[in-house]
C-alpha positions in Angstrom: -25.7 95.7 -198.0 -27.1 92.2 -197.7 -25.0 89.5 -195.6 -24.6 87.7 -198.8 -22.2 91.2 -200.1 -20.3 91.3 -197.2 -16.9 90.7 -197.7 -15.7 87.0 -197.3 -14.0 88.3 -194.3 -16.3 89.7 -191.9 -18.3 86.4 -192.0 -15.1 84.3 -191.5 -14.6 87.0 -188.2 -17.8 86.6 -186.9 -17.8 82.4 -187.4 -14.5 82.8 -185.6 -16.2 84.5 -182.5 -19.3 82.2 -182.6 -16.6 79.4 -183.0 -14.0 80.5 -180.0 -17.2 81.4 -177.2 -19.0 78.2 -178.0 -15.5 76.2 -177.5 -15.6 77.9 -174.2 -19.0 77.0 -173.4 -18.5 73.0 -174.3 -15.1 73.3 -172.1 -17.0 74.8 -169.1 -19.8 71.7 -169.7 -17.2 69.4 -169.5 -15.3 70.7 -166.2 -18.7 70.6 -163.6 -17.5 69.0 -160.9 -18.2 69.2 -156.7 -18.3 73.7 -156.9 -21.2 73.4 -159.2 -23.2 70.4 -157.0 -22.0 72.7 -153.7 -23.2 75.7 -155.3 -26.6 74.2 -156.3 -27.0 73.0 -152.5 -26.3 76.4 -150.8 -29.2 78.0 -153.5 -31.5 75.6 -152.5 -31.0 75.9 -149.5 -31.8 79.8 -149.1 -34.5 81.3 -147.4 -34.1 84.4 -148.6 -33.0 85.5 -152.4 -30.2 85.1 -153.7 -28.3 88.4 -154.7 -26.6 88.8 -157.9 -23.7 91.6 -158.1 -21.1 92.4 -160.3 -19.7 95.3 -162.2 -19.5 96.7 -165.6 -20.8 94.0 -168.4 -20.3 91.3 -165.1 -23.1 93.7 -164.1 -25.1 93.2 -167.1 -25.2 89.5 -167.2 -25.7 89.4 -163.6 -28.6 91.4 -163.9 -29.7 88.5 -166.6 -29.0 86.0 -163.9 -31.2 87.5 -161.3 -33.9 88.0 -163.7 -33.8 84.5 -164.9 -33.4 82.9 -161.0 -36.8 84.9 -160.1 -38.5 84.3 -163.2 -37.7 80.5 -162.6 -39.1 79.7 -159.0 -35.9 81.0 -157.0 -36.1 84.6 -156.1 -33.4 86.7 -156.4 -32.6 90.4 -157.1 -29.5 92.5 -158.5 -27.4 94.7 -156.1 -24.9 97.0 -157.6 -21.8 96.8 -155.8 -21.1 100.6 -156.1 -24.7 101.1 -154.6 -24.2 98.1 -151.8 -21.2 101.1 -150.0 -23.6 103.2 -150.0 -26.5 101.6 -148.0 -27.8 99.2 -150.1 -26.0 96.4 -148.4 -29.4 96.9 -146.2 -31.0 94.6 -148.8 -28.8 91.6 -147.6 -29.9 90.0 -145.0 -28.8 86.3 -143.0 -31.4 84.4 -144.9 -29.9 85.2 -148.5 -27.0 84.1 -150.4 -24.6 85.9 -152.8 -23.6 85.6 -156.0 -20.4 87.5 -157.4 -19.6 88.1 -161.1 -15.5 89.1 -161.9 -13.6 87.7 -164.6 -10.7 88.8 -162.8 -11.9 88.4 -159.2 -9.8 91.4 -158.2 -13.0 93.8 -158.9 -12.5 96.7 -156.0 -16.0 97.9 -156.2 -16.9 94.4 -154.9 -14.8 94.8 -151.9 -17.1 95.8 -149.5 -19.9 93.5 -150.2 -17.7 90.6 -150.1 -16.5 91.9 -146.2 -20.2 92.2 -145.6 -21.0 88.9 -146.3 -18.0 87.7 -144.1 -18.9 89.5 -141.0 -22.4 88.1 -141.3 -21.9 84.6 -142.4 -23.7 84.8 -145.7 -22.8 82.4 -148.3 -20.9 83.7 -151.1 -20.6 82.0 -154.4 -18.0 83.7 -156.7 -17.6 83.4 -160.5 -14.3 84.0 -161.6 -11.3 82.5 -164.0 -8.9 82.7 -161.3 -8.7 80.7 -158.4 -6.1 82.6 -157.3 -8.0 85.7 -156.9 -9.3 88.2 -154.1 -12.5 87.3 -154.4 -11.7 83.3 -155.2 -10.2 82.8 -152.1 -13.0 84.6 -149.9 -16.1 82.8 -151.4 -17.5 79.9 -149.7 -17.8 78.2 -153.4 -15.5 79.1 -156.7 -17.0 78.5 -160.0 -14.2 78.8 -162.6 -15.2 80.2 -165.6 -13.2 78.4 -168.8 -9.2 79.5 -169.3 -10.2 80.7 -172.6 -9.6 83.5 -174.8 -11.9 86.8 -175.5 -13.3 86.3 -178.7 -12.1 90.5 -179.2 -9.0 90.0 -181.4 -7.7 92.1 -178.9 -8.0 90.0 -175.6 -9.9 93.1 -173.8 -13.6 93.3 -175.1 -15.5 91.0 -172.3 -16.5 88.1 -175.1 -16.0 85.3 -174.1 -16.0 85.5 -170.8 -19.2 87.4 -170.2 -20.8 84.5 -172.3 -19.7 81.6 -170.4 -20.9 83.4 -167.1 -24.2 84.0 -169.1 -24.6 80.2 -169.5 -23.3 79.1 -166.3 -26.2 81.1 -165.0 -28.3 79.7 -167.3 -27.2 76.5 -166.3 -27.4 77.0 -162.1 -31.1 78.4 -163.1 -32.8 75.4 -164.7 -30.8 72.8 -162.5 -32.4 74.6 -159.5 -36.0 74.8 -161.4 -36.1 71.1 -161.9 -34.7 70.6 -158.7 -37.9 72.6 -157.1 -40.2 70.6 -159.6 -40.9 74.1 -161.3 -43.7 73.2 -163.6 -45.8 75.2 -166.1 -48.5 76.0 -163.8 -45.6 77.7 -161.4 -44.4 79.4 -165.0 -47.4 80.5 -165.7 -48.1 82.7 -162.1 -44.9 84.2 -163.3 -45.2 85.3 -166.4 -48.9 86.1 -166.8 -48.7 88.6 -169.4 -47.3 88.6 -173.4 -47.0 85.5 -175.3 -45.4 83.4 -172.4 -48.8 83.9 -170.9 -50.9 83.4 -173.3 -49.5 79.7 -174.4 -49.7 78.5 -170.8 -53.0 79.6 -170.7 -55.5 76.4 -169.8 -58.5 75.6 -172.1 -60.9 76.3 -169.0 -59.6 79.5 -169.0 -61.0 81.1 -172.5 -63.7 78.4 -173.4 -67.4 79.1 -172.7 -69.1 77.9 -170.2 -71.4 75.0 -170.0 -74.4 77.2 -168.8 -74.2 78.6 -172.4 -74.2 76.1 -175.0 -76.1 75.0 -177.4 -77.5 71.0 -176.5 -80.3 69.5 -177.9 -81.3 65.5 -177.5 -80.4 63.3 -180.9 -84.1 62.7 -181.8 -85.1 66.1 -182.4 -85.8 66.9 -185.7 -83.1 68.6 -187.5 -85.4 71.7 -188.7 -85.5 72.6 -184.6 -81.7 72.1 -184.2 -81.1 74.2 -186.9 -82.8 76.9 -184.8 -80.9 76.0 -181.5 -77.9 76.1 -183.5 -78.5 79.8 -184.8 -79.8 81.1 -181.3 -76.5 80.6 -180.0 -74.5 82.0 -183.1 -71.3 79.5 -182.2 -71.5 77.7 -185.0 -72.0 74.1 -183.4 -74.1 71.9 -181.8 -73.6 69.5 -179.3 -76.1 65.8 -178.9 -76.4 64.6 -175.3 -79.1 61.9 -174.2 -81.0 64.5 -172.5 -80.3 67.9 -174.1 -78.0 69.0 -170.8 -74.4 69.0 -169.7 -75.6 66.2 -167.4 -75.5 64.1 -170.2 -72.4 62.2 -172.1 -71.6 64.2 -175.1 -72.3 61.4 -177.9 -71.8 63.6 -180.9 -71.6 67.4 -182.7 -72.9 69.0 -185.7 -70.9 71.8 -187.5 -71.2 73.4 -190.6 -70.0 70.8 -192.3 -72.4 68.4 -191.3 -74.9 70.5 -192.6 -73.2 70.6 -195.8 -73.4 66.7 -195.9 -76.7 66.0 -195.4 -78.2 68.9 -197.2 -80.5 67.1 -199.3 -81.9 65.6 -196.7 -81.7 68.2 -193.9 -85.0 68.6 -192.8 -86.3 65.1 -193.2 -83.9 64.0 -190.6 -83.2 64.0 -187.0 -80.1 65.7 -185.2 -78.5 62.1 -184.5 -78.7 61.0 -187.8 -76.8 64.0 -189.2 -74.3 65.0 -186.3 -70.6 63.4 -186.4 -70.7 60.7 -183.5 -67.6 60.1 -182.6 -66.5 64.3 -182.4 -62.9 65.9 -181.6 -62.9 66.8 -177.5 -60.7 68.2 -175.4 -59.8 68.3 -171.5 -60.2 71.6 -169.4 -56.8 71.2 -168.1 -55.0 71.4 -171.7 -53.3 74.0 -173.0 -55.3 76.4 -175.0 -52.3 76.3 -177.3 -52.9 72.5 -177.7 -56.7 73.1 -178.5 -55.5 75.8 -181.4 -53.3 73.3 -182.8 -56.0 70.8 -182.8 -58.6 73.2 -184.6 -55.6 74.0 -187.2 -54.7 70.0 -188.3 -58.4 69.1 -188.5 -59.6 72.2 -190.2 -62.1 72.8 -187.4 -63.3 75.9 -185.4 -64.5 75.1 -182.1 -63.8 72.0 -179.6 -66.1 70.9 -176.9 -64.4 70.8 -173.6 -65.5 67.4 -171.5 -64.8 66.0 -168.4 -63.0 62.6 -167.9 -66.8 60.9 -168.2 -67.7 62.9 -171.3 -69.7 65.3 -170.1 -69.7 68.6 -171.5 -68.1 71.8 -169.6 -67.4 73.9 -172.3 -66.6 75.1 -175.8 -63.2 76.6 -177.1 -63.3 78.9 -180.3 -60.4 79.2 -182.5 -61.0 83.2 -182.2 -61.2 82.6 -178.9 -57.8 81.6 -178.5 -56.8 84.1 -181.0 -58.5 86.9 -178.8 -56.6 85.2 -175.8 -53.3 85.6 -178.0 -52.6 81.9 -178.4 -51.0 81.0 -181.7 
């Protein structure tokens, strides 16, 4: 059945979820306030990890949270309470902070690491809907979760409540990324493999080196260039005063440049057919922004130059597919 045959009815249930849990979400956005700003400070301020526990689908999203903290520049790791009674409360230590999950805040399983963080004087930062709660009134910091209903028709599936504590982890995440000045170079050292990877991988990291490419001086004759540009099989060639890297790069000649001056070819010199003004890019860019270059000029290869113009490299367009940029 495609969504277009589902009955009218279904779809007006599932707007009404999407509806109720993103009412929630722009009701939480609207009550930050001095918990939020206290919470941020006492996560920055760790020296340790901060560890995420909660039970049941609490569990689940704090699981999510921890992930998304250690992914983001502030390490952080998931401790079941269940688990915490029975010895893993070792993984806490007086340089870490806590984070508790319980829509109700009356969670029993939680008991035990709350009295642990008590005895030793670890913050604890609870996120709860009432303030009124167990675990409320033992935390250092309360976030309140939005007075709202579960999206279950019911009121009993964990809907909209395991949403909102979704985002507000979101949320305490990025605010303590930007804080830390968590950039894409940091991004990248934590998510070196799959397509994060690849699109914060740096031009300098796939393109060829200097050492290997094809450079030849602008008044040699074009039937010699031709054979420069073959020996090296990239496609390209690059024009600097002296035939080195040493050199400014003052133009290129592509495929297409042959194409141009075929009549003429071997009559004239490399200068006089290369492109002189050619398409460059930086070592430091994004290899994604090199492919995206390559794709709006119709081109298959960028030289890679210094700030001076002096040419360090060359970046392929299968090269970057190889790398899994695109």
């Amino acid at each position: 059945m495609t969504a277009a045959e589902m009955p009218n009815d279904v779809l007006a249930e599932m707007a009404r979820v999407l509806n109720v849990e993103a009412g929630a979400l722009t009701l939480m956005a609207e009550t930050l306030g001095a918990p939020h700003r206290a919470a941020i400070d006492i996560l920055r301020a760790v020296t340790g990890r901060v560890i995420v526990s909660g039970v049941g689908k609490s569990g689940h999203v704090g699981r999510k949270i921890a992930a998304t903290f250690a992914s983001t520049g502030t390490p952080a790791q998931f401790v079941h309470p269940t688990e915490a009674s029975h010895g893993d409360l070792g993984m806490i230590t007086a340089s870490d902070a806590c984070l508790a999950i319980s829509n109700s805040g009356e969670t029993t399983e939680l008991a035990d690491l709350v009295t642990y963080t008590r005895r030793f004087s670890i913050p604890l930062i609870a996120i709860t809907r009432r303030a009124e709660s167990t675990l409320a009134r033992e935390a250092d910091v309360v976030l309140l979760l939005p007075d709202a209903d579960e999206a279950c028709p019911m009121g009993m599936a964990p809907t909209t409540s395991t949403t909102a504590s979704l985002a507000l982890g979101d949320a305490l995440a990025v605010a303590l990324m930007m804080g830390r000045g968590f950039g894409r170079d940091d991004f990248r050292v934590f998510h070196p493999g799959g397509k994060l990877g690849a699109q914060l991988l740096r031009v300098e990291a796939v393109m060829v080196p200097a050492a290997e490419l094809p450079l030849v001086t602008g008044d040699l004759p074009m039937r010699e260039g031709l054979v420069s540009m073959s020996g090296k099989g990239f496609g390209v060639l690059g024009v600097t005063a002296d035939g080195t890297p040493a050199s400014r790069l003052s133009g290129i000649i592509t495929d297409g440049d042959l194409r141009r001056h075929l009549d003429r070819l071997f009559d004239a010199t490399v200068a006089e057919v290369a492109t002189a003004t050619p398409k460059v890019i930086a070592p430091d860019a994004l290899a994604s922004e090199a492919l995206k270059v390559m794709n709006e000029k119709k081109i298959t290869a960028l030289f890679v130059v210094d700030a001076a113009g002096h040419p360090l490299g060359l970046i392929r367009l299968h090269d970057c597919l190889r790398a899994g940029v695109a």
